[in-house]
Structure formats: C-alpha cells, structure tokens
C-alpha positions as CSV (number, residue, x, y, z in Angstrom):
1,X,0.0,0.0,0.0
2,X,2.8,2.2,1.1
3,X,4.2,1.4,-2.4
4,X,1.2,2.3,-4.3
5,X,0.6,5.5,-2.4
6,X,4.6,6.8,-3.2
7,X,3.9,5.9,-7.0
8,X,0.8,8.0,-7.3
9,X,2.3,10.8,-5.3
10,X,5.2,10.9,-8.0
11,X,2.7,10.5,-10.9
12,X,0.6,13.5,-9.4
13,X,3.9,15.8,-8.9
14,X,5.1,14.7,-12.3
15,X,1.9,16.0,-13.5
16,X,2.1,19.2,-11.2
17,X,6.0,19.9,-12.9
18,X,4.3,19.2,-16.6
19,X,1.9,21.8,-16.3
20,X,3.8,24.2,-14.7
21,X,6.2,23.8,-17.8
22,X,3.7,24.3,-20.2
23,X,2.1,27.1,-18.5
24,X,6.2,28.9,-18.6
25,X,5.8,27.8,-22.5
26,X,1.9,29.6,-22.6
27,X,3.3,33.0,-21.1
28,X,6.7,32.9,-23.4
29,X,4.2,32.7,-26.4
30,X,1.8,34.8,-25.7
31,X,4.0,37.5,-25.0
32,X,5.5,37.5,-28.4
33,X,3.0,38.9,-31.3
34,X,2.8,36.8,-34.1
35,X,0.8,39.9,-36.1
36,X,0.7,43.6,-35.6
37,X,-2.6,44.4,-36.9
38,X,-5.0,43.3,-34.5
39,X,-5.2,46.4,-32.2
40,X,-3.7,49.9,-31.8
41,X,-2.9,51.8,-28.7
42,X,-4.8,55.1,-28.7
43,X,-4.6,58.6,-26.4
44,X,-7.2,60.7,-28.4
45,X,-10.7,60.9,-28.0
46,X,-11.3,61.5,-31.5
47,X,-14.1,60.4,-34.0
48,X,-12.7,56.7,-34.6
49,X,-13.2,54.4,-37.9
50,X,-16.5,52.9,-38.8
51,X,-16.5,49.3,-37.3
52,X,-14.0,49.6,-34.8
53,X,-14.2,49.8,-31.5
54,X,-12.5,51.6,-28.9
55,X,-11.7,49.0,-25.9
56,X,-10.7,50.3,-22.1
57,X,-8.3,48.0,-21.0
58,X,-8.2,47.8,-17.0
59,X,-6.1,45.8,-14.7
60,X,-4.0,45.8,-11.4
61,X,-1.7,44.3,-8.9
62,X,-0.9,44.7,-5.3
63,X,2.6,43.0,-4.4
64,X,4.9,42.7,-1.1
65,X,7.6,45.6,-1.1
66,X,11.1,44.8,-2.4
67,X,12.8,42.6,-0.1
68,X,9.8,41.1,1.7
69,X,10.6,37.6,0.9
70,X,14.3,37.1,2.1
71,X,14.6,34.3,-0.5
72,X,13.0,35.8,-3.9
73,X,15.0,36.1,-6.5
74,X,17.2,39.9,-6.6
75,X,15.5,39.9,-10.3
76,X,12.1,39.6,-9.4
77,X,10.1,42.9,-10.2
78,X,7.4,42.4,-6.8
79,X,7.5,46.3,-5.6
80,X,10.2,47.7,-8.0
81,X,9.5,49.8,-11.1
82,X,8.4,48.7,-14.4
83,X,5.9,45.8,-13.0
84,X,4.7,44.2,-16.9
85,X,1.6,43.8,-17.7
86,X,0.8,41.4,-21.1
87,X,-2.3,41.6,-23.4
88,X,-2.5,39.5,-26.1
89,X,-5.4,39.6,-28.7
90,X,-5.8,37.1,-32.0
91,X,-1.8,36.9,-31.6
92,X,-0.8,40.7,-31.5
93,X,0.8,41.4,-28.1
94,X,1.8,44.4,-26.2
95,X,3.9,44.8,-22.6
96,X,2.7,47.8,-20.4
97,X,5.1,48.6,-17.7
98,X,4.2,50.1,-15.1
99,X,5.4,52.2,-12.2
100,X,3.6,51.3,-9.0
101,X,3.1,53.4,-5.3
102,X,3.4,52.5,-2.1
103,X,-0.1,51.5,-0.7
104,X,-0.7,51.2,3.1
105,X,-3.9,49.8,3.8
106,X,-4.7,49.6,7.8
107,X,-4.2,45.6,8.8
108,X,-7.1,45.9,11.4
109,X,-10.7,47.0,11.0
110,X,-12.4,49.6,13.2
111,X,-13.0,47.3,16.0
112,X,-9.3,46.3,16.4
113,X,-9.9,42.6,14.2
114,X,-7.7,41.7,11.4
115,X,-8.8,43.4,8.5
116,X,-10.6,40.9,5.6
117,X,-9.9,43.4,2.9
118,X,-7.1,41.2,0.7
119,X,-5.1,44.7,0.0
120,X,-4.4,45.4,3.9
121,X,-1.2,46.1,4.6
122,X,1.6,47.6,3.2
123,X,2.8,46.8,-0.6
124,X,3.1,48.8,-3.5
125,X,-0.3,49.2,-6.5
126,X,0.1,48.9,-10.2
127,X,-2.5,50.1,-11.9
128,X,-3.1,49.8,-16.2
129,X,-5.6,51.7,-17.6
130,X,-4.9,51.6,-21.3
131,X,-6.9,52.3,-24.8
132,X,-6.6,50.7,-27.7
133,X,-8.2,50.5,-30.6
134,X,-9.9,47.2,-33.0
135,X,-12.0,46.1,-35.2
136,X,-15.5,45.1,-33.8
137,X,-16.5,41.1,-33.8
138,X,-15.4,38.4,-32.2
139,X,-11.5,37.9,-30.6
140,X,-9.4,35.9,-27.8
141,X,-7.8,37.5,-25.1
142,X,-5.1,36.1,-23.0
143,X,-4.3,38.3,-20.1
144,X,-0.7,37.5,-18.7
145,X,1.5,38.7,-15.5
146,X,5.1,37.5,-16.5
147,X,6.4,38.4,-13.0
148,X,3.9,35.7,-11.2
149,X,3.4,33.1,-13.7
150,X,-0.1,33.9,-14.4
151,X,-2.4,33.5,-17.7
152,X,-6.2,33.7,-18.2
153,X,-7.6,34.0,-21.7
154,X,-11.5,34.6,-23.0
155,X,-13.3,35.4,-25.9
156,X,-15.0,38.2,-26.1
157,X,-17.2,40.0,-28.9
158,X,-17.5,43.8,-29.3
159,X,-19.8,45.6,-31.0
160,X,-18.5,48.1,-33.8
161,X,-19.1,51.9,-32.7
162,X,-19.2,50.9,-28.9
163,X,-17.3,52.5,-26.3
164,X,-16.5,48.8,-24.0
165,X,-14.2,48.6,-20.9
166,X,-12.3,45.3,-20.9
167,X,-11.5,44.5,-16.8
168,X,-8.7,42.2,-14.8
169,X,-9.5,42.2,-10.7
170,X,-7.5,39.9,-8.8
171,X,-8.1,37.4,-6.0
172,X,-5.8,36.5,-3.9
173,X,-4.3,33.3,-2.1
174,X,-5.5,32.9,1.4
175,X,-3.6,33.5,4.6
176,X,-2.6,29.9,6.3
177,X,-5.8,30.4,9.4
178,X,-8.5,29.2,10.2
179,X,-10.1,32.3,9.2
180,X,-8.8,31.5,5.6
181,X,-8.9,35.4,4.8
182,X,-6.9,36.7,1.4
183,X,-4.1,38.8,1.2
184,X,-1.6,40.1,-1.6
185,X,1.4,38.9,0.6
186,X,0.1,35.4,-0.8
187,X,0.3,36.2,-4.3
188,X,-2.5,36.4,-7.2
189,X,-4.5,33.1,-7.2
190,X,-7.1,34.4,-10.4
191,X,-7.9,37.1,-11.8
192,X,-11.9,37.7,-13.1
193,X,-12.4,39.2,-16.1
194,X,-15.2,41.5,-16.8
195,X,-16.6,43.1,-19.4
196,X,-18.5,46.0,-19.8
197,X,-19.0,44.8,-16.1
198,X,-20.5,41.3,-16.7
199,X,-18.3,38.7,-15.5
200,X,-16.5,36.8,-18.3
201,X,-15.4,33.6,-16.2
C-alpha cells in the first residue's frame, strides 16, 4: 500500500511539474506577437473608424515591497518599477510597464480585528488603464503577468461603434488560518475578467 501511495504521489507531482512547464511555454508565447494588426494603442478621443471599437483596458496588482521575501530572486520585479503587464489579442501582443506606489492599507478593521480586505497592509499598487483601438467582432484574449506566472484567456465580442471597458480584478491566495482570509502577501491566485461589467469567467 505504502508502495502504491509513493507511485501516485510521483505521478501526481510529475503532472504538477508538466503543467507548470507548459504554462512557462503559454506566457513565453503569448507574450511574443505573431501579427501587428489586431489592435492599436490610442490617447485621443477623437471620432474613430467605422466598425472599430474603442476598448478600455483595465487591470491591477498589489505585491509585497522589495525585499519582503528574504529568498526571492534579486530579479524579481514584486514592488520595483516597471511591474509588466501582457495583453495578447488574435496573436498581436503588447507589454505595459508600469510604475507602481506605495499602498498602506490599515491591517485591522475599526473594531481592532484583522482586517478581511485582501489589499491590507503595506505593498506597493500597479495600476493599467490603457486604450486601444480594434475592429468590432469576435477575438481571444489572453491576459498574462510574467512576473507571477499567471495567464487567463476569454473570448469576447465587441460591438462596432461601442465605447466597451475590458477589466482584470484579482483574487488572492488565502492566509494559512483558520479564518482562511486573502491577502496580496500570498500572491495572485485568479484574476476575473469583466466586461462592460458582466463577469466573463
């Protein structure tokens, strides 16, 4: 029995490893554009083209400060400058990097409890707000955070002439108590995706 139980243990971290791997593979490629005609980034507000659409993208991060985790790597980007942020639609992608600020939420509520909000505490906030401008119909969307190993995708459709908001919130891996309450210092476990504010996934 002890036998059996050893073998599936290896099987299952075997499988863990496999899909960690391809998930490295995933990010690698969907950070690279395979066309450059898909979408362009826009600042004005001016009449656009007849069928396109002009798309708000939203999205953002809390992370620890530098140095919070005494063994991450001296590379890693968690509460430095330049945090990147991937969009990749129908194989055109684009890196947003962005600065974040220092954020100190209070850890304890009004009544002197831990707080449940997942952003209390100190860390640092990066937050995208982008525009960019495509073609109305249908399109895939893979949203990816290099920095923590994180991809989501979802097809969307937008309506030619519309205004649409295109939105990332994330939720966050729980604290190790019996409470189970979230927290940034845990790391992004998901990120929704919402359009136009209805929930995508």
């Amino acid at each position: 029995m002890k036998r059996i139980n050893a073998y599936v243990s290896v099987v299952l971290l075997l499988m863990v490893l496999a899909g960690c791997g391809a998930t490295v593979k995933m990010i690698a490629a969907k950070s690279q554009s395979e066309r450059a005609d898909v979408f362009t980034e826009v600042t004005d507000t001016g009449a656009k083209p007849q069928g396109y659409v002009d798309l708000a993208v939203k999205a953002n991060i809390k992370t620890h400060v530098e140095g919070y985790h005494n063994d991450e790597s001296g590379k890693s980007l968690h509460g430095k400058p330049g945090y990147p942020f991937v969009l990749n639609i129908d194989g055109q992608a684009v890196v947003w990097k962005v600065d974040g600020q220092k954020d100190v939420d209070p850890a304890y509520d009004e009544q002197g409890y831990t707080s449940r909000d997942p952003e209390a505490g100190t860390g640092v906030s990066y937050i995208l707000e982008k525009k960019i401008r495509l073609r109305g119909g249908a399109h895939k969307v893979y949203f990816v955070l290099p920095e923590d190993d994180y991809i989501v995708d979802a097809d969307i459709t937008l309506r030619s002439g519309e205004q649409a908001v295109l939105e990332f919130k994330p939720l966050y891996w729980h604290k190790h108590t019996p409470y189970h309450i979230p927290t940034f210092l845990k790391g992004v476990r998901k990120y929704e995706i919402y359009l136009n504010g209805v929930k995508m996934n």
